[in-house]
N, C-alpha and C positions, 0 to 999 in steps of 0.2 A: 731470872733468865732460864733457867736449869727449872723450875715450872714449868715456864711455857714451850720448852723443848719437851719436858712428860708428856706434856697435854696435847702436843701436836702429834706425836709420834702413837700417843692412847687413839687419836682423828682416826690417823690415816692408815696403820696396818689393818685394822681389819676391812677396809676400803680393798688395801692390795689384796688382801686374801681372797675376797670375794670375787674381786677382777682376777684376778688369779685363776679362780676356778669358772668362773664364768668365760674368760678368755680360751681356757687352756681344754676344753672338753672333744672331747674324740669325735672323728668325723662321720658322717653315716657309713651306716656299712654300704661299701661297693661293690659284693662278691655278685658274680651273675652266672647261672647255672652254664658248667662248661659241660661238655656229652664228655661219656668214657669212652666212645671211640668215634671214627666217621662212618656213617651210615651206608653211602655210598660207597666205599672203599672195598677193592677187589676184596673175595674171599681169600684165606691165606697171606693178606700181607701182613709184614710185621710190624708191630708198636713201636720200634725203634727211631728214631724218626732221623733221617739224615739234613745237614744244616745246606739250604738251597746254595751254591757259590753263587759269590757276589757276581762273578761273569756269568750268567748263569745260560748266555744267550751262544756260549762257545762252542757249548754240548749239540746245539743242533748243525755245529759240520759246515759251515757258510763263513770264507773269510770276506766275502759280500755283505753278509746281518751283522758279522762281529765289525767291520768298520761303519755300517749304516746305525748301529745302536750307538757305538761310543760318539760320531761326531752330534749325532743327537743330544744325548746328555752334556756334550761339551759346550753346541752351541748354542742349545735350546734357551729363550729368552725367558723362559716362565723358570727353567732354574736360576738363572741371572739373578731375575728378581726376590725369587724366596732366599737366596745368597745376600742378595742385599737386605732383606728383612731379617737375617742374622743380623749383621752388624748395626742394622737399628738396636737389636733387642738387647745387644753385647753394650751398646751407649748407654742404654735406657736401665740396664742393671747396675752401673757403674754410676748413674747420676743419684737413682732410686734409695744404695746403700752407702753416699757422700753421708745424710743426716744422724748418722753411727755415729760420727767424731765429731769433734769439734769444729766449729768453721772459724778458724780467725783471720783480722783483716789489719792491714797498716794503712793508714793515714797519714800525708804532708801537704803541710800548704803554707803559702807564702802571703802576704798582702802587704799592702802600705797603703795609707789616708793621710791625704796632704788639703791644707787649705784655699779653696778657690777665691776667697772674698770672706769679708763680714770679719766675726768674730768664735766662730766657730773652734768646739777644741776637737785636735786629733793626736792618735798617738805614735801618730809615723810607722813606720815595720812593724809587723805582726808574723813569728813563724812558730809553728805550731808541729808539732810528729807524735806518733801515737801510734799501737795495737790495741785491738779488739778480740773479743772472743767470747765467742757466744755457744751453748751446749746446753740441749735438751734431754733431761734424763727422762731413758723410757722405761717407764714406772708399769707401762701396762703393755708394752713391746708391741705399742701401732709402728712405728719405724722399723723394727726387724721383719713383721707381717709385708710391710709397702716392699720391704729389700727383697724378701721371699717372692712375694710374687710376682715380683721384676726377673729373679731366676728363676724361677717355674714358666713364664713367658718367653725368656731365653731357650729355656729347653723345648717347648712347645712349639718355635718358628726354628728351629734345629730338625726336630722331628717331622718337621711340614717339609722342611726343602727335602728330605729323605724322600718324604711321602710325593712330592717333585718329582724327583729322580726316578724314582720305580716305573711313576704312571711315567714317564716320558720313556724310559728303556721298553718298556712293557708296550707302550703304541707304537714304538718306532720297528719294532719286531713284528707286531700284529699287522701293521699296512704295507710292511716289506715282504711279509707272507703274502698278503693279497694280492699285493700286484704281481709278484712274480703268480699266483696261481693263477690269476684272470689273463696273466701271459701265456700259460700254458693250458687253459681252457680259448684264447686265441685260436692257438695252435694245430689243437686239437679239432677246433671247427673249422680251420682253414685245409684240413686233412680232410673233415668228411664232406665238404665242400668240393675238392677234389672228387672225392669217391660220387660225390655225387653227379658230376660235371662228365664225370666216363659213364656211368648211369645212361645219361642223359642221352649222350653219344650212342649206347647201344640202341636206347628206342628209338632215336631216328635212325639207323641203319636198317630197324626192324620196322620199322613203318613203311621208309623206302620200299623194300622187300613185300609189303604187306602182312608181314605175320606180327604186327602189334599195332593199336587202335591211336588215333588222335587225341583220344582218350585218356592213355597212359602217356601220352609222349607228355600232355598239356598237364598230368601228375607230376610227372618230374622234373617239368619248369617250375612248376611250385614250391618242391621240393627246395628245388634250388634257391629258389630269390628267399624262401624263409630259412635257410643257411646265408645266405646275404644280409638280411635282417640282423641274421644272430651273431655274426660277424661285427658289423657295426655296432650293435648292443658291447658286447664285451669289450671291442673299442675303446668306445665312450665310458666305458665303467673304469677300464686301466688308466686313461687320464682324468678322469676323480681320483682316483689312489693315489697315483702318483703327486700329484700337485696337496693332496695332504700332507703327504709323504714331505714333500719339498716346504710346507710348510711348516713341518715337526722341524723338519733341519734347519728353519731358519733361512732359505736359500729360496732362487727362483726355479720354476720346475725347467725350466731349461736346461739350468746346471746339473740334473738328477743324473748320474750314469751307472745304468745299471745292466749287467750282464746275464746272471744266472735269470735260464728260460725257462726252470721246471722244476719241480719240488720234489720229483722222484729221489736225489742222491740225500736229500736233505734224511737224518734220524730225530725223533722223536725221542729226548731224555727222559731216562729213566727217574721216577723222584717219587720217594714214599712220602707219604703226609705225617705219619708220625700221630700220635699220641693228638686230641685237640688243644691241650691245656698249654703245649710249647709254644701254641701260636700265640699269646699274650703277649709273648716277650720278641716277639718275630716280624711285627707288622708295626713298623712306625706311625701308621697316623692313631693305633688304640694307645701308643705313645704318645703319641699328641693329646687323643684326651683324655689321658690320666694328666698330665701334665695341666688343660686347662682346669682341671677339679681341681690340681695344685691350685691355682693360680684365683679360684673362687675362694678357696679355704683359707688363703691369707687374707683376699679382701674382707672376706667376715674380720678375722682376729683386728683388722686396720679401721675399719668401720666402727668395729664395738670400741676401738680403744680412744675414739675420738669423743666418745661420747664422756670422756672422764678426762677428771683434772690434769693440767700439764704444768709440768714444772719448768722453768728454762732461768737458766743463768748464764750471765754475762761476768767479764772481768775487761777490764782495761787499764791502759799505761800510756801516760802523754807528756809530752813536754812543751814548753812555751816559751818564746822570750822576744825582747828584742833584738837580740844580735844574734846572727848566726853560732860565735863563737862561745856564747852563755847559754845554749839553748838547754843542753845536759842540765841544767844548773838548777833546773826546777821542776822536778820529777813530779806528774801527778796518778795516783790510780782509784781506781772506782770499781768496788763489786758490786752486782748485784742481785737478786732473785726473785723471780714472779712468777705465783701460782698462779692459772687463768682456770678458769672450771666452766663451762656452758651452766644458762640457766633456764635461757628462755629461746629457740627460734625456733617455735612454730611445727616442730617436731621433724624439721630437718634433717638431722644427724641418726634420728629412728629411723625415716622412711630410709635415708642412706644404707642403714644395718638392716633392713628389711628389703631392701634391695636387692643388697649381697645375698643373702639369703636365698630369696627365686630367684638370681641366676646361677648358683648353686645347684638348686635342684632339677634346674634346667641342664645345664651340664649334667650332673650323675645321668640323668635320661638319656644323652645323648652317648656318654662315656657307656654304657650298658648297650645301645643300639648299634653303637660300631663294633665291639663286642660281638652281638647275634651277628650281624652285618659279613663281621669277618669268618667266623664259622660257614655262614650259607655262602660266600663267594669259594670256598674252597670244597664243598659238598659240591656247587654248582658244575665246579671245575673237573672234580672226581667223578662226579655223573655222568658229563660230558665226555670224558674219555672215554671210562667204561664202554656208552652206549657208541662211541662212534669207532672203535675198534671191533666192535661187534658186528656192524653196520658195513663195515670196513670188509671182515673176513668174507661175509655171505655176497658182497658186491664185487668180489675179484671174481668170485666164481660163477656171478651173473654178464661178469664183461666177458670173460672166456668162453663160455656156452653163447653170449651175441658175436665173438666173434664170429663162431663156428659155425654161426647159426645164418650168419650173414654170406660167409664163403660158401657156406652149401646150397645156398639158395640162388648165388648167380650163375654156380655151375648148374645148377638144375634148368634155370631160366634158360640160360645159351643151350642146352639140350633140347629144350622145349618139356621138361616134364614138370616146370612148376607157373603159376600164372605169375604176370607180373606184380600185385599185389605181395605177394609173399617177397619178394623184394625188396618193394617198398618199406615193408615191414622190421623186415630182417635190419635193414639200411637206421630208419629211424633207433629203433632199440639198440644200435650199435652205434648210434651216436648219443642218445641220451646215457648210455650207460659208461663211457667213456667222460662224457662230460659231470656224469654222478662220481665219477673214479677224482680227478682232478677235484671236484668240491671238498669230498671226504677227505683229501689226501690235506688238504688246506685248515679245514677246518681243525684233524686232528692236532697239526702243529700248533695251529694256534689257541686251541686248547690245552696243548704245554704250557704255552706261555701263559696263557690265565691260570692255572697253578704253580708258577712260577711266583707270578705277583701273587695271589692270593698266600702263599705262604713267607711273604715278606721279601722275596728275591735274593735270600742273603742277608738283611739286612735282620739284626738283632741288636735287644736293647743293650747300651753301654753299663760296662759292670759297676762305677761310678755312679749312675742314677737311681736315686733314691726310691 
């Protein structure tokens, strides 16, 4: 006996070792070229990089966005759901790491066999109780790999509801910008609408009179009705918004109430980017997949280890009798053990571990691209600023020269020392640049908020994750 324990144990260690090292070999490298700084980032800002707050949407001065964001995130249906895809993942890890331990089972049962006729023998009562217990030892740790990547898939649909949360904060901020600004590009045409409608009024007094043509009066009916048009246009664009809006909230746009008319009091947060490398650790979904490369990397080690011998042992303990009160009286138990080893299906169990394998390298590809992904949405976002504060300073000071440019021209006109074309003129460019003011003023906010999200919103990886 003590031979064939030599001779089995001389089989199988160098088996383990080999599985051992073929199991246990390090994972490709996943480093991917981060920049040493942001490209687009003002000159003079500092490296230091401040952590975005989790409210991050408080800074821009609206207790109208701070209650439009939060019932968003509270009642949006799409976190609902990544919330419930936690709690699959939390079941699924708990079921995945049961095959750790042992599973044992009891057994009772009862019977009787009585005779209906003939000659038949029986033995009357029959009771029977018992445990089982059965344990697989993981010789090449396919059971700890399946348990791992049930918690790397835990952590990966953890990171997604994150990645939930952001985009739904981050839209519900972006279309509550919007429509409050297409309210106040509204506004704003229903003002030069006006201006234009007293326009209107002067050329027919001056037509009356004779001192202006049919000509220009039939200009600035034109005028008018494409201020009419544009009125309507913006309209109809506020209720697109809004009823997005209302469907980000979960709600009907009926129920939308909203107040703030103009984006003027609103401020733009201040927020450094910081260094690129912190964003690694900053943006839940390159959490996410770092987590699904977790989650390929055990299915390798679970794949390869199937392809090799399984040991599993049983134990059990029963008793039997006829009479309830004898049943103790005849203890039986049974151990036992079986090596199973694959030999033959057709290479199965390979294309399985070849499987893992490309979708492996599919993820690193992917894990690498949200990576680049995340860098360019935060240059994109840096850019943006930049150029629309730029955009910004030279358009304030082209709406003030149309104003001026506008008021000199109808007192010139009611003089008679300028034609009524330069009116016309003056009028136009002091509406288009008014309504260039309001776009700029929208877009730059909402440009925060795209570096906002792009820099994670707050959100950072847990000190806990591996």
């Amino acid at each position: 006996m003590t031979t064939r324990r030599l001779t089995l144990a001389i089989t199988v260690m160098p088996l383990c070792i080999l599985a051992g090292c073929a199991l246990s070999e390090n994972p490709a490298n996943r480093k991917t070229a981060v920049p040493a700084a942001w490209h687009f980032a003002a000159s003079g800002t500092p490296t230091r990089s401040d952590r975005v707050s989790d409210h991050w949407w408080t800074q821009f001065g609206s207790r109208e966005l701070d209650r439009i964001v939060t019932q968003a995130v509270a009642q949006s249906y799409d976190v609902a759901a990544a919330t419930a895809r936690v709690r699959q993942a939390q079941a699924y890890a708990r079921i995945a790491g049961a095959p750790l331990l042992p599973e044992v089972d009891a057994a009772l049962s009862a019977s009787r066999q009585g005779q209906l006729g003939g000659h038949a023998a029986v033995t009357g009562t029959a009771l029977s109780a018992g445990f089982t217990a059965s344990y697989e030892i993981d010789f090449w740790g396919g059971n700890r790999a399946v348990r791992d990547s049930a918690l790397a898939t835990l952590r990966a649909t953890d990171y997604d509801r994150d990645t939930v949360r952001l985009t739904i904060s981050a839209g519900a901020a972006r279309l509550w910008l919007q429509t409050v600004g297409l309210r106040q590009r509204l506004a704003i045409a229903h003002l030069n609408r006006d201006n234009a409608a007293q326009v209107l009024k002067l050329v027919e007094s001056q037509v009356r009179a004779g001192a202006a043509t049919p000509l220009e009066q039939a200009q600035q009916r034109g005028l008018l009705a494409a201020q009419d048009r544009s009125i309507a246009a913006v309209d109809q664009q506020i209720g697109d918004s809004e009823n997005s809006l209302s469907v980000l909230l979960g709600r009907h746009v009926g129920d939308l109430a909203l107040d703030t008319a103009s984006l003027e009091s609103l401020k733009a947060p201040s927020i450094r980017a910081g260094l690129p490398s912190a964003l690694l650790h900053r943006r839940p979904d390159i959490a996410r997949a770092e987590a699904d490369l977790a989650v390929a990397d055990a299915n390798i080690l679970a794949a390869r280890a199937a392809m090799l011998p399984a040991l599993n042992l049983t134990a059990g303990v029963g008793y039997g009798s006829d009479h309830l009160i004898t049943l103790l009286d005849n203890p039986l138990y049974s151990v036992a053990a079986a090596l199973t080893a694959p030999i033959f299906n057709a290479g199965r169990l390979a294309a399985g571990r070849d499987l893992t394998v490309a979708q492996r390298e599919e993820l690193l590809a992917q894990y690498r691209s949200t990576i680049v992904s995340a860098f360019g949405d935060v240059e994109r976002a840096l850019n943006a600023i930049e150029g629309l504060d730029r955009q910004a300073e030279a358009q304030q000071q082209e709406l003030s020269q149309a104003r001026t440019a506008f008021t000199l021209a109808q007192a010139r006109y009611k003089a008679g020392a300028e034609t009524f074309l330069t009116v016309l003129d003056a009028q136009r460019t002091l509406y288009a640049s008014m309504d260039l003011h309001a776009q700029l003023r929208q877009s730059r906010l909402q440009a925060s908020v795209g570096l906002c999200k792009a820099l994670g919103g707050g959100w950072a990886l847990p000190p806990d994750s591996p």
